[in-house]
N, C-alpha and C positions, 0 to 999 in steps of 0.2 A: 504494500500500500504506500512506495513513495508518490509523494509529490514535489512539486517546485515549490522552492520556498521564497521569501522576497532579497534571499539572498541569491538565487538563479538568475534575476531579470534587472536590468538599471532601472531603477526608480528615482536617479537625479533629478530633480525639479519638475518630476510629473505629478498630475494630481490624481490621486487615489482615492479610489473608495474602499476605508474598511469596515469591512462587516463584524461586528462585535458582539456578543449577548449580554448587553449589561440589563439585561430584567433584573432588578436589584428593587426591594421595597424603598419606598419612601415614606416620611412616615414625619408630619409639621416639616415638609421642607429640607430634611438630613436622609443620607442616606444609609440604612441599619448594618449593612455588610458590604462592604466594597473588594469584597475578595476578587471578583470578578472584573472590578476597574484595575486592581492592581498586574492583577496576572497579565492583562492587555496591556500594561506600561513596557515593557522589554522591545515590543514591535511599534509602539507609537515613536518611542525615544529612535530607534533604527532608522524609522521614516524620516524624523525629525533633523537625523544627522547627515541626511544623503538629501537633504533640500527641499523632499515631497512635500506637497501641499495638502495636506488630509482631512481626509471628508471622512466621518464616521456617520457609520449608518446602524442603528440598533433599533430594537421592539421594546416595550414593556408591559408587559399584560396582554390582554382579551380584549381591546376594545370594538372587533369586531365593525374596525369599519367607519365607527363615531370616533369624533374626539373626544376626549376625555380629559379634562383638565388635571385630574388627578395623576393623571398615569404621561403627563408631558415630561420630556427630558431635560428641560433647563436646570432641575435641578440637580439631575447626573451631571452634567456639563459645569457646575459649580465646583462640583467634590470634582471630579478630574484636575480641573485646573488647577486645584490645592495639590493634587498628586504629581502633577507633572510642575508645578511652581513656574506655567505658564499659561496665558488669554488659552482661553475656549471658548468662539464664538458658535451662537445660535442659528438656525432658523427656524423660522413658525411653521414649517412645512416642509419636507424631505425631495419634493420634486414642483418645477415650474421656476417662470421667469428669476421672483427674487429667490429663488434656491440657487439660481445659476449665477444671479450677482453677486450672491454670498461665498460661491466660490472662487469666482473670478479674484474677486477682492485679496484672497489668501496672500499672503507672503511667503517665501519658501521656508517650511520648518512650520507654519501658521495651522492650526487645528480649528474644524468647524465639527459638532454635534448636529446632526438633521434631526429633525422633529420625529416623534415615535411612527416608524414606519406602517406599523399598523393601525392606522389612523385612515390607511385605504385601503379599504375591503379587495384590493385589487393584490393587494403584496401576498396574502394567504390563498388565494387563489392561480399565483404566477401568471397572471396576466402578463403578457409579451410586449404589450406597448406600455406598461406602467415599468418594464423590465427596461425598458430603450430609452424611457425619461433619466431613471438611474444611472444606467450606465453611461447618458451622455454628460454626467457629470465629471467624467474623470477619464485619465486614460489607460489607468490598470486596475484592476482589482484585488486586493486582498481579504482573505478569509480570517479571523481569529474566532469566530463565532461555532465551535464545537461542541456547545450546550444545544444549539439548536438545528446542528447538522442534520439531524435525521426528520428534517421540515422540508419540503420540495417548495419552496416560497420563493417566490422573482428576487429577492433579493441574496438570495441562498442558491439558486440554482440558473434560473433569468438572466440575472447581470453576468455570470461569467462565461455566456454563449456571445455576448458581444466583446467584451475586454480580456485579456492576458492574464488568467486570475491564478493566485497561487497562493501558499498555507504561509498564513504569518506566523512567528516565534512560538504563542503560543499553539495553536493548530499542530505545529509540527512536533512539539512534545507530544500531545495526544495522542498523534498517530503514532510515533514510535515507543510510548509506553506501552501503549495497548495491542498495539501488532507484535511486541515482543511477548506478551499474554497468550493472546488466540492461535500464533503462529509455533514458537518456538520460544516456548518456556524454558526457561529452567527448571530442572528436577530435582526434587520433588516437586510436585507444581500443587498447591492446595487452594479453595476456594472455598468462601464465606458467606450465604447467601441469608439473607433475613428479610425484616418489613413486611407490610399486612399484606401487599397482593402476590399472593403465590402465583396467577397467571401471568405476570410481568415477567415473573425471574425463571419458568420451565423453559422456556427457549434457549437460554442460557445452558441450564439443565440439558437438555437434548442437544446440545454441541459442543460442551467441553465434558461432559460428562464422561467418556474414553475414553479421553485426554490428562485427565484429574487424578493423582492419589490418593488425597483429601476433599472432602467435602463434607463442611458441617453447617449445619442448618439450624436459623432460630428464626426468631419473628412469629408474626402471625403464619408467615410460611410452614414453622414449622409444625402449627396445630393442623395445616392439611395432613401432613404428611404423618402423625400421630394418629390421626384418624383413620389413612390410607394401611397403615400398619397394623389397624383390631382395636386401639384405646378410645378411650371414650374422655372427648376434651370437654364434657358437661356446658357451661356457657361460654366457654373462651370462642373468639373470631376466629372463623378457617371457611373456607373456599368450598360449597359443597359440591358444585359444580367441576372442579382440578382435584376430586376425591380418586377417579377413577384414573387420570393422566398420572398422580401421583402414586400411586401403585404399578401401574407399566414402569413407572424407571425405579421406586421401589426392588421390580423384579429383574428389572434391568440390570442392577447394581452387584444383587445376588450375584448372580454369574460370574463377577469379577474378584476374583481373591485377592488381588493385589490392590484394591480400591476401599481406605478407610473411607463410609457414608455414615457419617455421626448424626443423629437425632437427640436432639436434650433428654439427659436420664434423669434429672430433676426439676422444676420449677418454679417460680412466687409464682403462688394464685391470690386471687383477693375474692370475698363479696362484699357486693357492696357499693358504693363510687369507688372512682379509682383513687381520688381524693382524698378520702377519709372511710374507705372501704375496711376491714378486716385481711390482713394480708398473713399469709404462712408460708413456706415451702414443703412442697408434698411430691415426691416419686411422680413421674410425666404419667406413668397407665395407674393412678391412684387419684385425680383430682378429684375433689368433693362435689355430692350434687347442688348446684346452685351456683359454682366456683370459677373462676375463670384466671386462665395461662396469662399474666401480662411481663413475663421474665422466666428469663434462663435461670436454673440456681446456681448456689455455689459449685455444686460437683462437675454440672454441665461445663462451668469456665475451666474448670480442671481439666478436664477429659479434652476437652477441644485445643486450649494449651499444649497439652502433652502432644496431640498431634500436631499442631501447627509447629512444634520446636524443631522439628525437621523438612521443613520445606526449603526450597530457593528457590521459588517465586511464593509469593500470597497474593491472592486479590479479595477484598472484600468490600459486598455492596449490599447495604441495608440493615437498619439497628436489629438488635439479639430483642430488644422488648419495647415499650410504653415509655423509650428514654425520655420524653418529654418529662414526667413526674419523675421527683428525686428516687422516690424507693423504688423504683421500676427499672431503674437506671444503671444499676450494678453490671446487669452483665453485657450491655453497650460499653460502658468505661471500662469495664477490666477485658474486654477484647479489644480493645484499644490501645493500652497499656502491653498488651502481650503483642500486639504486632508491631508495637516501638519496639522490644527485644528482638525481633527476630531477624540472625544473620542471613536476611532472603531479599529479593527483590518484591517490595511489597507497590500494590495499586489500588488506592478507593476512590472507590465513585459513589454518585447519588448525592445530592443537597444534604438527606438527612446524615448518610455516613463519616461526609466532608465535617459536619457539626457535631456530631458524635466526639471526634478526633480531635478538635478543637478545644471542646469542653474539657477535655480528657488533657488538655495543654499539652499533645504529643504529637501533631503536624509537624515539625521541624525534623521530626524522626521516621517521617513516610518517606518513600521512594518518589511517588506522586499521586497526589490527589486532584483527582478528572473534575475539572469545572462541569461535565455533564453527569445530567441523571439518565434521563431515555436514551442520550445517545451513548454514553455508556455503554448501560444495557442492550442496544442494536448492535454496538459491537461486538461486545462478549460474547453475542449469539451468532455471532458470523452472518448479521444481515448487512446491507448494504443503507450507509450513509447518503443518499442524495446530494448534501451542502461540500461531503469530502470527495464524490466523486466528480463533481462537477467541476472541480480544480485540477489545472496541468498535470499532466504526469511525469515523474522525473525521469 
């Protein structure tokens, strides 16, 4: 999966469009997590030194079309310019006459923010003349937007049938952490999968699953697969519907002797709120009638530990419980904690994973944490990106 990257093509004093995913909350005017502006600063600054004139192009939300004042990007375009310690100028609109003045105007190294692109029902639909307005803003394209690669949108897949488009800095990590995952792992290769929808993450399941020595499973995922196995998870959330897929790779797994497939042998359940519920740890095939799975227990963190200690690679996507609430939270952070130890090439993905690790103050200690959730996920299934194949090939 190479591509060209904006170190393949002279971008001296041309102007660019780059495509970014800063869907970030705002929340009075500040912006709550700029993990996603920061990680975009290594290719803006690149641009910035080789003369380009940069046009950023980003989404934020569902506006489905309407403006939304809430969801405008001038206030992204504020926090940037505190991160780059340089102007970031606006526009009220991403395409038309003053979008093209706004360009023209630039200076070389000079940054402009377009107004939230989906603000025209036209960019989620890749409309082709809404694709040719875009592109005639600039005369290359760059990609850093790998949150939202797996969108087939005019400005993700549109724009770079007209322009010379290729994977900015960050883009290019993404693809080579994770193509060093799905392609050619290192061995041991172990995987982590968690979070409430278990039909997100079998696809995954069904393609590295072969592939994998390790594989241990929490979340709500893991109460399908409890179920798929004879236990009775009483009122904990699971999937009844991926009851039946989950027992095909269940039996799939059997087959493999040389495939650790861990399921939680313990768990907190609570009744009750989750809030102020009555919470225990009880044996995974023992939960109480009325009682519900919102964590791994302690033995579960042990058991998966002890296997993850031998990996060279790890990936892991989606929390072990209910990390939101503190007591639920345990065995989210101490899987987090344990893939700081681990001498492997470690990769998370997913919003909530990325926060997990965070909280847990041991990001400095990951290999790489994937700015995407879905597309993530698309990858690690071996399906195809849209936004990353639409970019050059090296």
């Amino acid at each position: 999966m190479k591509k060209q990257t904006i170190h393949d093509i002279d971008l001296s004093g041309k102007r660019v469009l780059l495509r970014v995913d800063y869907n970030v909350q705002v929340i009075e005017g500040g912006v709550m997590d700029d993990t996603r502006l920061r990680e975009s600063l290594p290719t803006i600054d690149t641009l910035r030194a080789a003369g380009a004139r940069i046009v950023i192009c980003s989404h934020r939300g569902r506006p489905r079309g309407e403006v939304v004042d809430a969801q405008r990007n001038a206030p992204v375009a504020a926090h940037l310019a505190g991160l780059l310690g340089a102007p970031v100028a606006t526009a009220d609109d991403c395409v038309g006459p003053a979008v093209q003045a706004a360009v023209d105007a630039l200076e070389p190294g000079g940054v402009l923010l377009l107004e939230n692109v989906r603000f025209h029902l036209e960019e989620e639909e890749n409309d082709p003349q809404f694709a040719r307005e875009l592109a005639s803003l600039a005369d290359a394209y760059v990609s850093d937007a790998f949150g939202t690669a797996h969108r087939a949108h005019a400005s993700l897949v549109g724009v770079p049938q007209h322009l010379p488009a290729v994977a900015g800095l960050l883009m290019e990590r993404e693809i080579e952490a994770l193509s060093t995952v799905t392609h050619d792992p290192q061995r041991p290769f172990a995987l982590v999968l968690g979070g409430a929808k278990t039909q997100d993450k079998l696809p995954i399941l069904d393609y590295l699953c072969e592939g994998a020595d390790v594989i241990c499973i929490g979340g709500g995922m893991a109460n399908t697969f409890l179920v798929a196995a004879g236990h009775d998870v009483q009122d904990s959330l699971y999937e009844e519907g991926q009851v039946e897929r989950a027992r095909s790779i269940l039996e799939q797994v059997e087959r493999r002797d040389d495939l650790d497939f861990l399921l939680p042998e313990d768990v907190v359940v609570s009744y009750g709120s989750p809030e102020s519920g009555t919470t225990t740890v009880v044996p995974a095939s023992e939960v109480p009638s009325g009682w519900r799975i919102l964590d791994i227990g302690p033995g579960t963190i042990e058991k998966y530990a002890r296997a993850l200690k031998r990996a060279s690679t790890a990936v892991w996507n989606g929390p072990m419980g209910m990390f939101e609430q503190e007591r639920f939270a345990h065995g989210s952070l101490g899987l987090a904690r344990i893939f700081a130890t681990l001498d492997a090439i470690t990769v998370i993905g997913g919003g909530e994973t990325a926060a997990v690790v965070q909280r847990a103050g041991v990001t400095d200690f990951m290999g790489h944490v994937s700015t995407g959730g879905t597309a993530f996920m698309t990858m690690l299934a071996g399906q195809p990106l849209p936004g990353v194949d639409a970019l050059l090939d090296s």
